[in-house]
C-alpha positions in Angstrom: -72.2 65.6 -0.4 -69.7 66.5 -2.8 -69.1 63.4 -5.2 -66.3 61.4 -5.4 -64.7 59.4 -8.3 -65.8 55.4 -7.4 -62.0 54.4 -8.7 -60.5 56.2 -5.6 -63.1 54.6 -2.9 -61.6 51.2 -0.8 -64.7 49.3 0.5 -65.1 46.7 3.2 -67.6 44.2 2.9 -70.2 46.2 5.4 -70.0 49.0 3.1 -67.9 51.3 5.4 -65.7 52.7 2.7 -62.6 55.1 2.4 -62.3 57.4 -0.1 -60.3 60.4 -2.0 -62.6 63.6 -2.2 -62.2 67.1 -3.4 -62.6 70.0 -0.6 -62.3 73.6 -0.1 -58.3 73.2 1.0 -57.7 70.4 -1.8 -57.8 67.0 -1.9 -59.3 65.2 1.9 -59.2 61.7 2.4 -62.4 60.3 4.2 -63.6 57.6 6.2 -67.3 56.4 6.4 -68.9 54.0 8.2 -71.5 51.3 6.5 -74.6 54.4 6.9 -72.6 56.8 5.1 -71.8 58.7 8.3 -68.5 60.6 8.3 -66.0 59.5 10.5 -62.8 60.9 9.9 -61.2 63.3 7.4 -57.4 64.0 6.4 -56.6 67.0 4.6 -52.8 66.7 3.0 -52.4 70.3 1.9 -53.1 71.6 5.3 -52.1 68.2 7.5 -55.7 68.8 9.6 -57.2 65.8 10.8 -61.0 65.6 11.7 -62.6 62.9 13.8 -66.5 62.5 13.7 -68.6 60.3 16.1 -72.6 60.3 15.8 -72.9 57.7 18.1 -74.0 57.8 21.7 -70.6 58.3 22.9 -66.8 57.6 22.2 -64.8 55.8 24.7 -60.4 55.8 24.9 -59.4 52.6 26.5 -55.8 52.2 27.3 -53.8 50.3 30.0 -51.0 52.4 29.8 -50.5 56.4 29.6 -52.1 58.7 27.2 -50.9 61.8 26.0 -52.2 64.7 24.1 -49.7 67.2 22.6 -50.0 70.4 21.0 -47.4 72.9 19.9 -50.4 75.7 19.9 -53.4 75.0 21.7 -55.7 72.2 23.1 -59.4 73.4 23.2 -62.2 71.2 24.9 -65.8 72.5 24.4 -68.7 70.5 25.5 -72.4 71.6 25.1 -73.3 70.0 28.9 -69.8 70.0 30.2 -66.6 69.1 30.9 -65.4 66.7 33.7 -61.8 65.6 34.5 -61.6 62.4 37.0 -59.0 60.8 39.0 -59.0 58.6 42.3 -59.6 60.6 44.8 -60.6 64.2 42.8 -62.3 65.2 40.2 -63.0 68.4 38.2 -66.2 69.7 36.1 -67.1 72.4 34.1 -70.7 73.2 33.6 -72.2 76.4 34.2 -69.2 76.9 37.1 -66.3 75.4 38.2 -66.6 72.5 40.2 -63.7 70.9 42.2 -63.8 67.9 44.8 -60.3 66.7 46.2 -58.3 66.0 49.4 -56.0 68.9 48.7 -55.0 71.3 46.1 -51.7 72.9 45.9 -51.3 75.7 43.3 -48.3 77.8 42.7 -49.4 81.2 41.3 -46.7 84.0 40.2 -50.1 86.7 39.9 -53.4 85.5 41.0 -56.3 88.4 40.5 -60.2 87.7 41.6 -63.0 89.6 40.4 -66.4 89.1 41.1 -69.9 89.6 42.5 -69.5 87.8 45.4 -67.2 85.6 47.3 -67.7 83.1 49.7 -65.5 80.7 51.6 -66.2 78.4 54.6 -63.8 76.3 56.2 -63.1 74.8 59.7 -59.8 76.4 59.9 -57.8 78.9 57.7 -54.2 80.4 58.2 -52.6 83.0 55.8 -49.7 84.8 55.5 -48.7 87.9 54.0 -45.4 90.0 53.8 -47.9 92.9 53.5 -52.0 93.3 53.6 -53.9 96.3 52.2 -57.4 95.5 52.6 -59.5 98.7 50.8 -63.2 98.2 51.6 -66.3 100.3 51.9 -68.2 98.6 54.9 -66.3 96.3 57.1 -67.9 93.7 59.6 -66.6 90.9 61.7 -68.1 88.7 63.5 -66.4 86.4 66.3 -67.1 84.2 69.5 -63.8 85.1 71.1 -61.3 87.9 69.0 -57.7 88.5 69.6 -54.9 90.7 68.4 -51.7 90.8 68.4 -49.0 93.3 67.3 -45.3 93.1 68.2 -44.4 96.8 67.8 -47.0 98.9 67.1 -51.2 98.7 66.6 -52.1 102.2 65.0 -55.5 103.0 64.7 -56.7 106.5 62.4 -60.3 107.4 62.1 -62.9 110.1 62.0 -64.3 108.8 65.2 -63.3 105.8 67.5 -66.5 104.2 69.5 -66.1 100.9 71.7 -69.1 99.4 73.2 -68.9 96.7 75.8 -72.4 95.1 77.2 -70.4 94.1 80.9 -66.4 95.4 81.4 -63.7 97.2 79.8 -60.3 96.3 80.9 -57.1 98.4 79.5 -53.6 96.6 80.8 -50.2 98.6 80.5 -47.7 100.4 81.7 -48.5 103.5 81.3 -51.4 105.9 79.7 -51.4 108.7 77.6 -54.7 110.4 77.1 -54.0 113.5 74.7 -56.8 115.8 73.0 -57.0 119.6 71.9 -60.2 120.2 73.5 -62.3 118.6 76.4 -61.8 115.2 78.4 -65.1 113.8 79.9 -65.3 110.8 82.2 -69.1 110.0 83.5 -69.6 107.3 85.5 -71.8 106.1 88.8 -68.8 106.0 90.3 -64.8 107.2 89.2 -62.4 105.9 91.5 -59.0 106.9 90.5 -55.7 105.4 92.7 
């Protein structure tokens, strides 16, 4: 503990005591409580404040709003986590990211993902897209019932096209165009054409 000159020390009759101390940056002006445990430090020479709690916790009671300003940065860091709490929502940090709330609306101008894994489950899910590029290297669905639809045009490219149906096949239009550069092959028990 660096010492400090007794004539610049204010004490309370406890023996919490302020008190005028020389630092690193100049001149800090400190607060201790009747243990000699630091509580808080000014320094003038760089306008830093410092508040120290060795307690079991710290509590901020107010009935009114509080704010917390910065004109740089606010940093929170917590050994076991952080945990923001309102009504009906609430938000933790610890070892993930944690969010529980009726609904979340978030306005994002660029939103990028990257990751191991993803998973999402819900009951029902809409989206919509002015344009999709999905770039994948295996690609499975899964559904009770599946259906498509395309206004103008469903285009389809691949190296090879197989369909498997376990009872019928049913193809609906107006017309049918079958082209290929080599050979057509229908096999069936029966081919009934008409």
């Amino acid at each position: 503990m660096i010492d400090c000159k007794q004539e610049m020390e204010l004490h309370s009759e406890d023996g919490s005591l302020v008190r005028i101390c020389p630092s690193p940056e100049g001149e800090a002006l400190e607060t201790r409580d009747s243990l000699g445990r630091l509580l808080f430090e000014y320094h003038p020479a760089t306008g830093r404040g410092i508040l120290h709690f060795s307690g079991t916790g710290l509590d901020i009671q107010s009935a009114g709003r509080v704010r917390i300003h910065s004109d740089t940065t606010i940093d929170l860091e917590a050994k076991h986590g952080v945990r923001l709490a309102g009504p009906d929502a609430h938000l933790e940090l610890n070892r993930g990211i944690e969010i529980t709330s009726p609904a979340v609306h978030a306005e994002i101008e660029d939103l990028r993902y990257s990751g191991h894994s993803l998973v999402a489950q819900a009951s029902e899910a809409r989206t919509s897209f002015g344009k999709l590029e999905q770039v994948v290297g295996r690609f499975f669905q899964f559904a009770r019932h599946w259906y498509q639809r395309a206004e103008a045009l469903l285009h389809t490219r691949a190296g090879r096209i197989r369909a498997e149906a376990s009872e019928s096949y049913l193809l609906q239009t107006e017309q049918v165009s079958v082209q290929a550069t080599q050979d057509v092959r229908i096999q069936g028990k029966t081919i009934n054409l008409g």
